[in-house]
KOLFI-635962 format. One record per residue (C-alpha): x, y, z; residue number from 1. Coordinates in pm, whole numbers. Layout:
N
(rec (X; Y; Z); NUM);
...
END
This chain:
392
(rec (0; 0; 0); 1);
(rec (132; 310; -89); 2);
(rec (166; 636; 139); 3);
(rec (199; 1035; 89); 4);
(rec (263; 1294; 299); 5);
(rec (182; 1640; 408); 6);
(rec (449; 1938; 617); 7);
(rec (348; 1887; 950); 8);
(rec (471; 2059; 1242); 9);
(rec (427; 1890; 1606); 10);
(rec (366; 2136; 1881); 11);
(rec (299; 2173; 2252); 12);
(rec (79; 2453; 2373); 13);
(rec (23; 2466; 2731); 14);
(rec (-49; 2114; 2866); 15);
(rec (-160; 1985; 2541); 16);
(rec (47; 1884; 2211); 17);
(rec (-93; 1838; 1867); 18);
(rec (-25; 1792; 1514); 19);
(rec (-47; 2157; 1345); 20);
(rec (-96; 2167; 910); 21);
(rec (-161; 2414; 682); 22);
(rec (-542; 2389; 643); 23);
(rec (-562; 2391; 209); 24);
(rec (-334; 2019; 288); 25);
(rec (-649; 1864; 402); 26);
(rec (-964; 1790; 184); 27);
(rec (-1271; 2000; 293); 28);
(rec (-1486; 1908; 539); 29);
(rec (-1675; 1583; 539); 30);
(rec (-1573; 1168; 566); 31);
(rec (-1237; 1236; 381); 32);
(rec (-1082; 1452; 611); 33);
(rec (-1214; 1273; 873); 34);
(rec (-1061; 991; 800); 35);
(rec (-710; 1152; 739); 36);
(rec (-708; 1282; 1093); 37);
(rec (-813; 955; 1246); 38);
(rec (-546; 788; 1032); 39);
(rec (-224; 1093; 1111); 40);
(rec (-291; 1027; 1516); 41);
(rec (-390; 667; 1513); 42);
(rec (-734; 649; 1665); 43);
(rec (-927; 432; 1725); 44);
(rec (-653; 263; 1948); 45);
(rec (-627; 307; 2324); 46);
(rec (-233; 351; 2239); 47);
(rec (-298; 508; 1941); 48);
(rec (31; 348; 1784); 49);
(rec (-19; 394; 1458); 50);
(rec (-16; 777; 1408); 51);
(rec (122; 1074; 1653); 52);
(rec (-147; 1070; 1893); 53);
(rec (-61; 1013; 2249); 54);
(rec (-315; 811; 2379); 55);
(rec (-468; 1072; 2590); 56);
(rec (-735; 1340; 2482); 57);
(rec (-470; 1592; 2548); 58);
(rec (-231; 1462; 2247); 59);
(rec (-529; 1338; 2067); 60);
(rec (-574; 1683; 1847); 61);
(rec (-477; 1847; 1559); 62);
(rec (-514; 2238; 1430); 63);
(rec (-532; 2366; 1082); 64);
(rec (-442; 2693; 1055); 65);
(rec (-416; 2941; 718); 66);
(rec (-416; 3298; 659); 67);
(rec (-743; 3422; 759); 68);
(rec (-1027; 3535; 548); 69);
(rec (-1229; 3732; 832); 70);
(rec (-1182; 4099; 844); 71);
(rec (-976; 4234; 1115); 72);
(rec (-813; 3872; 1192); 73);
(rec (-468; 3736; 1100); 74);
(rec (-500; 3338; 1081); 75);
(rec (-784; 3127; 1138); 76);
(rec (-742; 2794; 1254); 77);
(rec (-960; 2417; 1279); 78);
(rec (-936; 2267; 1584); 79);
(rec (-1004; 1888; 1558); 80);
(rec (-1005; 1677; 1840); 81);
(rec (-1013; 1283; 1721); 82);
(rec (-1136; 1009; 1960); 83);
(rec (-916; 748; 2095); 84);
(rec (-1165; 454; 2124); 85);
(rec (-1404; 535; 1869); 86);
(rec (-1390; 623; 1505); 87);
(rec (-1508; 1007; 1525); 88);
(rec (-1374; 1344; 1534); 89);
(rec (-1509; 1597; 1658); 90);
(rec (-1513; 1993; 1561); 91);
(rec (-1780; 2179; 1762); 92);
(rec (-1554; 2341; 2045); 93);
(rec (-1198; 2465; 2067); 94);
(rec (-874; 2340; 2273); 95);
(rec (-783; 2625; 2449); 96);
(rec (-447; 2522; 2556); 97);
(rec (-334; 2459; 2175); 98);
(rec (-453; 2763; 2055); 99);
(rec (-149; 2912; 2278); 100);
(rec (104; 2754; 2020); 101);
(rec (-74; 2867; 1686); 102);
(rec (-3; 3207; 1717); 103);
(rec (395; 3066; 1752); 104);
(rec (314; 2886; 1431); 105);
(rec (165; 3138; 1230); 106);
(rec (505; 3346; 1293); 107);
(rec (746; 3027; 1220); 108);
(rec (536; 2967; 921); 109);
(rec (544; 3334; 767); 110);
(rec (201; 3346; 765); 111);
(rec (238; 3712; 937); 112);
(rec (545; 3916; 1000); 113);
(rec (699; 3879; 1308); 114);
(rec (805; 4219; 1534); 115);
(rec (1064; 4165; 1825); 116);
(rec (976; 4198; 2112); 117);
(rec (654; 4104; 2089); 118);
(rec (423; 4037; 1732); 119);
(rec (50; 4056; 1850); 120);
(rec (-173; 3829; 1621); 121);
(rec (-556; 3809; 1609); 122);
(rec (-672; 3449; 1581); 123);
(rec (-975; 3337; 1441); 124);
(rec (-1116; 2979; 1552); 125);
(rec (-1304; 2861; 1289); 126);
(rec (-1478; 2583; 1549); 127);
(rec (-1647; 2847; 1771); 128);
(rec (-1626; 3188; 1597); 129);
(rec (-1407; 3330; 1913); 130);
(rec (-1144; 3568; 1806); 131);
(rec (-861; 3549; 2008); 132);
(rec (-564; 3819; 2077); 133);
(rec (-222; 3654; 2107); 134);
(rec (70; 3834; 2211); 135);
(rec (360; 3613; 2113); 136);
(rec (780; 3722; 2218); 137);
(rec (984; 3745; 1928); 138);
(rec (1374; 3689; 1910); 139);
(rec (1537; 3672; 1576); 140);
(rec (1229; 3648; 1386); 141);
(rec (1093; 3335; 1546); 142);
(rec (794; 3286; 1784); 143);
(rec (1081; 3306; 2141); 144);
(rec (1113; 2950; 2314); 145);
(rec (1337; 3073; 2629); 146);
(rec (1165; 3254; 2878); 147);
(rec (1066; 3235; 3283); 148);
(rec (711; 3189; 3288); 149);
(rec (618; 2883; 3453); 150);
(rec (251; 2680; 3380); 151);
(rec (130; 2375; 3611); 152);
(rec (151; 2119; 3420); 153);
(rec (485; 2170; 3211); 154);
(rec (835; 2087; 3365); 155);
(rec (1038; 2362; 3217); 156);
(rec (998; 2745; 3195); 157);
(rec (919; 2964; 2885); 158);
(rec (835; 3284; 2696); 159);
(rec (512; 3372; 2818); 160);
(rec (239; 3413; 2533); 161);
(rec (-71; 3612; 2605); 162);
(rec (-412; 3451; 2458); 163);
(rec (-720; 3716; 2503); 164);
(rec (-1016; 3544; 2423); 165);
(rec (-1278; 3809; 2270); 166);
(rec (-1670; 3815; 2355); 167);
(rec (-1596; 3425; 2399); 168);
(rec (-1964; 3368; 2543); 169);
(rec (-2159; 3140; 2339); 170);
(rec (-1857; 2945; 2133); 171);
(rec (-2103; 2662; 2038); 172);
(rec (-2446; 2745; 2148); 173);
(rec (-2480; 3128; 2107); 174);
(rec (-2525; 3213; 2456); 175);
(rec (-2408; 3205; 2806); 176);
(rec (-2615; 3039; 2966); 177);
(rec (-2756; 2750; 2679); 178);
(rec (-3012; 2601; 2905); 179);
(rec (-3158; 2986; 3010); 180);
(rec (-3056; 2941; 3354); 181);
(rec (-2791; 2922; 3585); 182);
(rec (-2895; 2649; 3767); 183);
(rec (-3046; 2345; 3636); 184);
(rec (-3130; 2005; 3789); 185);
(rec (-3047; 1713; 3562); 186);
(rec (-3218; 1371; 3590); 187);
(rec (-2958; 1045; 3596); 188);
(rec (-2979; 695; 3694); 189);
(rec (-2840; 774; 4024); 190);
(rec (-3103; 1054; 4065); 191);
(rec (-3110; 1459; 4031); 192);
(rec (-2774; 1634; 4009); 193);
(rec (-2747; 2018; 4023); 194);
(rec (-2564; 2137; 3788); 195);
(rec (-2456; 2483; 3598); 196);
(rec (-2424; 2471; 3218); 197);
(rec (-2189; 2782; 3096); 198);
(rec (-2094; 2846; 2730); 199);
(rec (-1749; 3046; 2780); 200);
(rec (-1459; 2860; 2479); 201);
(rec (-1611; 2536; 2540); 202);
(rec (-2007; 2424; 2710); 203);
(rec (-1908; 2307; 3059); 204);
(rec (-2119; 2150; 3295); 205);
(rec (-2021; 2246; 3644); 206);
(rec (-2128; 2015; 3956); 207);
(rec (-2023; 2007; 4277); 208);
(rec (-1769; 1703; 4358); 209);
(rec (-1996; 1648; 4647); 210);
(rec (-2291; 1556; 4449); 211);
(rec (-2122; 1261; 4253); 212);
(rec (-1937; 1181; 4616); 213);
(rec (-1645; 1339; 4575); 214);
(rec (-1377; 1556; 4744); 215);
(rec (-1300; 1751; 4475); 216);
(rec (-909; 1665; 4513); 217);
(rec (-854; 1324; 4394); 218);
(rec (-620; 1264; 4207); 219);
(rec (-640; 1139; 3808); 220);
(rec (-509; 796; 3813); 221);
(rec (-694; 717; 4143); 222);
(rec (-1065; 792; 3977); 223);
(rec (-939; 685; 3610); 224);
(rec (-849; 316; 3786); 225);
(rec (-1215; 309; 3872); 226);
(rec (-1423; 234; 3544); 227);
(rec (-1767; 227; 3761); 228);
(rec (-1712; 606; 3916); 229);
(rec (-1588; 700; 3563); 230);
(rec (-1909; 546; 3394); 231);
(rec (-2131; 719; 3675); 232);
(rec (-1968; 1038; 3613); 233);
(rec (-2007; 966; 3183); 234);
(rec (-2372; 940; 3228); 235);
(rec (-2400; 1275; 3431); 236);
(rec (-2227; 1419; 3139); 237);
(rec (-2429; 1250; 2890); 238);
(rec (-2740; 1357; 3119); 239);
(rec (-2595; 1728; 3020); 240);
(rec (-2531; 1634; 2664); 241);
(rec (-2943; 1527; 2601); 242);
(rec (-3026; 1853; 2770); 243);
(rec (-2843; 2022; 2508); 244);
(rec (-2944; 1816; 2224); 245);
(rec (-2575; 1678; 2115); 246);
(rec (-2696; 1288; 2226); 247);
(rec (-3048; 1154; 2228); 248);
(rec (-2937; 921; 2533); 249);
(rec (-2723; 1013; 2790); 250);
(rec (-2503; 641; 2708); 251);
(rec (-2502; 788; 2333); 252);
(rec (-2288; 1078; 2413); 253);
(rec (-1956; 929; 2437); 254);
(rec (-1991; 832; 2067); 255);
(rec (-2184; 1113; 1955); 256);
(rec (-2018; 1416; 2162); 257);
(rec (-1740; 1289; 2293); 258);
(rec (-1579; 1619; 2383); 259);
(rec (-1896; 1873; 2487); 260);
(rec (-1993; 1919; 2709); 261);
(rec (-1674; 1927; 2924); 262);
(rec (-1812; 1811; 3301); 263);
(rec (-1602; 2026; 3567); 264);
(rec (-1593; 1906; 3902); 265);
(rec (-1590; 2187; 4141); 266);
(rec (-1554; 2243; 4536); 267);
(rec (-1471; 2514; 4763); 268);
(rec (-1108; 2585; 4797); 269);
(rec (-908; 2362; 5013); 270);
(rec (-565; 2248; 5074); 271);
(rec (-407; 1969; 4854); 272);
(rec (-142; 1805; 4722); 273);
(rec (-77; 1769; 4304); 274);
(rec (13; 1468; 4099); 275);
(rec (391; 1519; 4230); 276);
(rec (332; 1519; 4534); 277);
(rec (371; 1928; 4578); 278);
(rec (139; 2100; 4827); 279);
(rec (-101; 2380; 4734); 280);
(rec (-233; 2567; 5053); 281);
(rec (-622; 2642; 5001); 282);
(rec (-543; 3059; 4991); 283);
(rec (-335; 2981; 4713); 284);
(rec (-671; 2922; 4515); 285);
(rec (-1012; 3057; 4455); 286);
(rec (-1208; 2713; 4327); 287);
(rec (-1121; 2336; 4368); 288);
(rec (-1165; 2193; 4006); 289);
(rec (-1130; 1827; 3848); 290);
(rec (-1268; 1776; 3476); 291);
(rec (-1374; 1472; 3246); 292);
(rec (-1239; 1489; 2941); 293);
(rec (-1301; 1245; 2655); 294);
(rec (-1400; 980; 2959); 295);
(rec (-1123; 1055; 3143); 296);
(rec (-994; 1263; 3427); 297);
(rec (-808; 1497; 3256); 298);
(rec (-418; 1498; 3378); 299);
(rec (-479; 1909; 3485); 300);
(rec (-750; 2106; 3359); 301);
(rec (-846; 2199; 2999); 302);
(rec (-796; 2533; 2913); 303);
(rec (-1146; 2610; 2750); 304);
(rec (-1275; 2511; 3092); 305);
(rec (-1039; 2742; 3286); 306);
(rec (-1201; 3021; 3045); 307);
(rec (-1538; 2931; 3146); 308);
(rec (-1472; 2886; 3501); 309);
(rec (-1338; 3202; 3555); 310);
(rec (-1642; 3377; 3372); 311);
(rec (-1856; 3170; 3587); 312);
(rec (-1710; 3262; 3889); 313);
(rec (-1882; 3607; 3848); 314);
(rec (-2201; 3491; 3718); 315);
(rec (-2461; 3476; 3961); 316);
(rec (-2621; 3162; 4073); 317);
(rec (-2424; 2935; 3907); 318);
(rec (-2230; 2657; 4123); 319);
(rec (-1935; 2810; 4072); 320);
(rec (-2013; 3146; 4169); 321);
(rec (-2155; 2939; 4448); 322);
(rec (-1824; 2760; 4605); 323);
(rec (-1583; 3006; 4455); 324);
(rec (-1398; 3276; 4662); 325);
(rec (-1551; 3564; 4626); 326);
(rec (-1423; 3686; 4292); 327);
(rec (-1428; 4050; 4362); 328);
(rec (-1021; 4077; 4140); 329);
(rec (-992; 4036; 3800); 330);
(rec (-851; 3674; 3870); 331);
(rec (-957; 3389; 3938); 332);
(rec (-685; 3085; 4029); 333);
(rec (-822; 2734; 4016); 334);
(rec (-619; 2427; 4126); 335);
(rec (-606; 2120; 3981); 336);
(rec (-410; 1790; 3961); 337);
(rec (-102; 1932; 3920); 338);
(rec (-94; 2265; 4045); 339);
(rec (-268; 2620; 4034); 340);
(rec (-384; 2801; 3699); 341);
(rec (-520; 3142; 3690); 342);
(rec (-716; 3389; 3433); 343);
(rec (-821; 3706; 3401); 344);
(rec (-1184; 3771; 3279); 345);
(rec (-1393; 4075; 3263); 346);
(rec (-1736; 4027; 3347); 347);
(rec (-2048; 4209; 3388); 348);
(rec (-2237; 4029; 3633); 349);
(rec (-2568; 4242; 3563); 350);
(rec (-2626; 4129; 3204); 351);
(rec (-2394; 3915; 3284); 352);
(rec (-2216; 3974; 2977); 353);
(rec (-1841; 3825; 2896); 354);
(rec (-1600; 4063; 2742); 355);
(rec (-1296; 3935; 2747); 356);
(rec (-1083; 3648; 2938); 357);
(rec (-752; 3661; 2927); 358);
(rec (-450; 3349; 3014); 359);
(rec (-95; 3265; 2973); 360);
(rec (74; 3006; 2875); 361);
(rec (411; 2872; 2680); 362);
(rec (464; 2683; 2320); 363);
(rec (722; 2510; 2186); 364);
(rec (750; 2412; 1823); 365);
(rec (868; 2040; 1887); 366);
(rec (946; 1871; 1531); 367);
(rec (851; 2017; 1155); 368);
(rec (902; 1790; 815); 369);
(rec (670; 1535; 668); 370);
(rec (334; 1300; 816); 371);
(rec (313; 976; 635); 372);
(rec (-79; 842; 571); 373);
(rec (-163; 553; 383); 374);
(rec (-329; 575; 12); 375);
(rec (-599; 504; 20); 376);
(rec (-686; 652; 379); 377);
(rec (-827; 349; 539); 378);
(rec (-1178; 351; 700); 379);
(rec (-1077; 363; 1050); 380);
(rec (-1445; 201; 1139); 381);
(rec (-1288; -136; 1033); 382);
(rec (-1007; -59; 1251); 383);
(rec (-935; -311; 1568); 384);
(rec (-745; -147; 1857); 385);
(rec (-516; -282; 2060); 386);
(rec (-648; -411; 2393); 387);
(rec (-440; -257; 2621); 388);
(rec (-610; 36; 2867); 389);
(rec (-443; 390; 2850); 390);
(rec (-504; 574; 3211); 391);
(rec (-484; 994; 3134); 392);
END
């Protein structure tokens, strides 16, 4: 069998790494270019061995990015994020923690000039709609690497890049709030869970760890090595998912949605320890948070939901507004499994409306040349993953 190949560049932004192209190398939207991002990462496979997917939901994406046809923006960029157990992809929300490395690309790329110190470029994500204001250091014409700025979740220091997400409410469903409300009540197996459904980057469902029986602190390996809790907290998720018409069937939304709505976990803060063992002392943070992601704990916390979370905070009546710290500043610091992540949104709590929110993060442009794929594509339904069990 054959294969061809496309440029690729391999990236990490933030806590997440993906596979970046130039958007014209893929065929337009539909089955085909499904099927060619299922087939560059390797999904379906728990290990996804056969392509440059990690086996996580964090390393399971890829971004298309070209110069931008929208007035006022710079690039605009596809966010795809592919299953690892089923044959799907799915489009309808952004990765918010990859988006910090496409500025970085744009620049490497020369798809807009770079200016030292720093080159601002307006992204716009094709997925939601959001327009999003990097800031990106500059050192002899390349997106900077070297810097001090330090994100939970990544071992080594870098240049700080500046992502301001712009009127970000309503990504997917056109409004804040999707369901009307702030608070809803949603009907599962294991009865009525409260829960707050925010549209800030991503849909999140918020509910309080102490609904599902949680602390709100445990740690990702210890609920991912529990397939019943994991299940249990699917279903709420799914419950979330009917509500907003992406599944008919709250067990249908793992193959139909299987990225929104994000399900946040949150609790009031509290002392903890991260993945490493570090300590984080409960005034270090504003909100306790855990998220599912892809049916998994995620390993920290996905940006999109750090967006929404801090909105949230100053939206009245919702859960998190609820067990939050009062969120009087500008920012709002969440910790998660392995450490503390803040942003800075600016929120009118009497519409409420959602101006901006800004974060920070680091890139790193990891590996550029050629991705192989087989010709044909093959259909990855017929695929037959390896058995093995992946824990995020």
């Amino acid at each position: 069998m054959p294969q061809a190949s496309i440029p690729a560049v391999f990236m990490r932004g933030g806590t997440s790494k993906g596979v970046f192209v130039r958007a014209p190398d893929l065929p337009p939207a539909g089955p085909e270019r499904d099927a060619l991002v299922l087939e560059l990462l390797g999904s379906p496979d728990p290990m996804q061995i056969d392509g440059l997917g990690g086996g996580i939901s964090s390393t399971s994406k890829l971004m298309a990015v070209a110069p931008s046809t929208e007035p006022g923006c710079d690039v605009d960029y596809l966010f795809a994020q592919a299953s690892i157990e089923h044959a799907a992809v799915d489009y309808r929300g952004n990765c918010g923690n990859l988006t910090s490395a496409v500025g970085a690309y744009a620049i490497d790329e020369g798809l807009v000039h770079a200016q030292e110190p720093v080159t601002p470029v307006v992204l716009h994500n094709t997925n939601t709609g959001v327009r999003v204001r990097a800031r990106v250091p500059v050192r002899d014409g390349r997106a900077a690497v070297q810097g001090e700025h330090r994100i939970a979740g990544v071992p080594r220091p870098g240049a700080c890049i500046t992502n301001e997400y712009l009127e970000p409410a309503g990504s997917v469903f056109g409004t804040l709030l999707p369901t009307g409300a702030a608070l809803d009540r949603l009907d599962t197996d294991a009865g009525p869970v409260d829960a707050s459904i925010v549209d800030v980057g991503n849909p999140v469902v918020f509910v309080r760890a102490a609904d599902v029986g949680l602390r709100g602190d445990e740690l990702p390996a210890d609920v991912n090595a529990r397939p019943e809790l994991v299940a249990r907290l699917e279903r709420v998720r799914g419950s979330a998912a009917v509500r907003l018409g992406l599944a008919e069937h709250p067990d249908e939304a793992a193959r139909t949605s299987a990225q929104l709505p994000l399900l946040a976990l949150v609790a009031p803060p509290a002392s903890y320890r991260t993945v490493s063992d570090e300590p984080i002392a409960r005034d270090d943070i504003d909100v306790l948070v855990r998220a599912l992601s892809v049916q998994k704990l995620h390993h920290a916390y996905p940006m999109t939901a750090l967006l929404c979370t801090a909105a949230a905070a100053h939206v009245p009546d919702t859960i998190v507004h609820e067990v939050c710290r009062p969120a009087e500043a500008r920012t709002v610091r969440v910790g998660h499994p392995k450490g503390v992540a803040d942003a800075h949104p600016d929120v009118d709590p009497a519409g409420p409306h959602v101006t901006s929110v800004a974060v920070t993060r680091t890139a790193r442009r990891l590996m550029a040349g050629e991705v192989y794929y087989r010709l044909p594509v093959p259909d990855a339904t017929n695929a037959t993953p390896a058995a093995q069990e992946v824990r995020e």
